[in-house]
One Martini backbone bead per residue (centre of mass of N, CA, C, O) as a GRO file, in nm:
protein
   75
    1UNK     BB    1   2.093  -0.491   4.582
    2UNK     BB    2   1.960  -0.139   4.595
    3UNK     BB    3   1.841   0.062   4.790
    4UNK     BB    4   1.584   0.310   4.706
    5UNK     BB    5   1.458   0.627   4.753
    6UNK     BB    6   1.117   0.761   4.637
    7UNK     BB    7   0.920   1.018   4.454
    8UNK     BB    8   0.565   0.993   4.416
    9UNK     BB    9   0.267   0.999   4.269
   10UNK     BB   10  -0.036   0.857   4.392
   11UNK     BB   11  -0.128   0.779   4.071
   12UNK     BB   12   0.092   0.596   4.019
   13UNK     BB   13   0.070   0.377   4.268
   14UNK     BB   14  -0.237   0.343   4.221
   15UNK     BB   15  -0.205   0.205   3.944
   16UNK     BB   16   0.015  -0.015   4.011
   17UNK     BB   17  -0.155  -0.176   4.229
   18UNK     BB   18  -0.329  -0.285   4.018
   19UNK     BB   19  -0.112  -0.487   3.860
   20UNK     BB   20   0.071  -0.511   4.187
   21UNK     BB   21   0.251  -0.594   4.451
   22UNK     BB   22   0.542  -0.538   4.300
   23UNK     BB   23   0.666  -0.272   4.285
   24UNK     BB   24   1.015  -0.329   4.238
   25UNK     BB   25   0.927  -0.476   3.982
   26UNK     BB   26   0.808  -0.302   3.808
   27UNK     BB   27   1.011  -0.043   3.825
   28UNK     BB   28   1.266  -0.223   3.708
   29UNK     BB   29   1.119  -0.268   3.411
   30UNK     BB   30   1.073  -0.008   3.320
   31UNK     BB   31   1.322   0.131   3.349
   32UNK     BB   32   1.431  -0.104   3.148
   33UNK     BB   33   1.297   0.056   2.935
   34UNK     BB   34   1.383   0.321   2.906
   35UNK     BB   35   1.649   0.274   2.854
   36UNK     BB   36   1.665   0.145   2.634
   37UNK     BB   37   1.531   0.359   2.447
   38UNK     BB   38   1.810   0.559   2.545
   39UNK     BB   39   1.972   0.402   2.332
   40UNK     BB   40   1.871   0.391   2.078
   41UNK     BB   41   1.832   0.706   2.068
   42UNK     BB   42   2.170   0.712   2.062
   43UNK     BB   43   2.202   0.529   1.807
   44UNK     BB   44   2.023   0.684   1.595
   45UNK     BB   45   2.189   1.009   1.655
   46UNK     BB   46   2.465   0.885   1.551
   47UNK     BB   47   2.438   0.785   1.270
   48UNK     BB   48   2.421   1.083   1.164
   49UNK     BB   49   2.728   1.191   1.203
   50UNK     BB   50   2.835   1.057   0.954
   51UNK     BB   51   2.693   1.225   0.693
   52UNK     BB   52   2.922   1.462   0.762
   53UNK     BB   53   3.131   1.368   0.626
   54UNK     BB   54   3.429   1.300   0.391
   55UNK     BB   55   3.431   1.015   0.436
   56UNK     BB   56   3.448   0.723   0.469
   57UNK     BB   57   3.439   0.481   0.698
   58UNK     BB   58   3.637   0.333   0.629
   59UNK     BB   59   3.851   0.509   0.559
   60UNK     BB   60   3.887   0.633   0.847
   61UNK     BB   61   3.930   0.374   1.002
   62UNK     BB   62   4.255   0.319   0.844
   63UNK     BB   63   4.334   0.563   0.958
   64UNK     BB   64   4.277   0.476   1.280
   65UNK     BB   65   4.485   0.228   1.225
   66UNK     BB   66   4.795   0.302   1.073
   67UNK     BB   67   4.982   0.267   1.357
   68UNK     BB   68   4.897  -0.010   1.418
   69UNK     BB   69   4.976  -0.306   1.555
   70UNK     BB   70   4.885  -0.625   1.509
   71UNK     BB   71   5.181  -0.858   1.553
   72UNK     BB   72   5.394  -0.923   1.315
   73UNK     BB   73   5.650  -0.847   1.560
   74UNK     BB   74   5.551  -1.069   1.837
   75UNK     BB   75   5.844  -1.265   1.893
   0.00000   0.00000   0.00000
């Protein structure tokens, strides 16, 4: 665990206190779920990236494959 000291508006604080003791398990929680949250909408804005491509990812995969060796001559 890293201590980090916050400042947060007062309605906030007491919104928070209304529903638990544990102030830095409460803000933890949010924390990870609004990450979460940045992951996904993250992950939803890359997949439009592909749809103006001329190749389909298949393809552009196996050109970016193409000079990798796989283990073939790895004795």
């Amino acid at each position: 665990m890293i201590r980090r000291s916050v400042t947060l508006p007062e309605d906030i604080i007491n919104e928070i206190q209304q529903y638990t003791d544990n102030f830095s398990g409460f803000v933890a929680a949010a924390l990870r779920e609004y990450l979460k949250a940045q992951r996904i909408a993250k992950a939803k804005q890359s997949f439009g990236s592909w749809a103006n491509r001329e190749q389909d990812s298949i393809e552009m995969v196996n050109e970016l494959r193409k000079d990798r060796d796989y283990g073939a001559d790895s004795n």
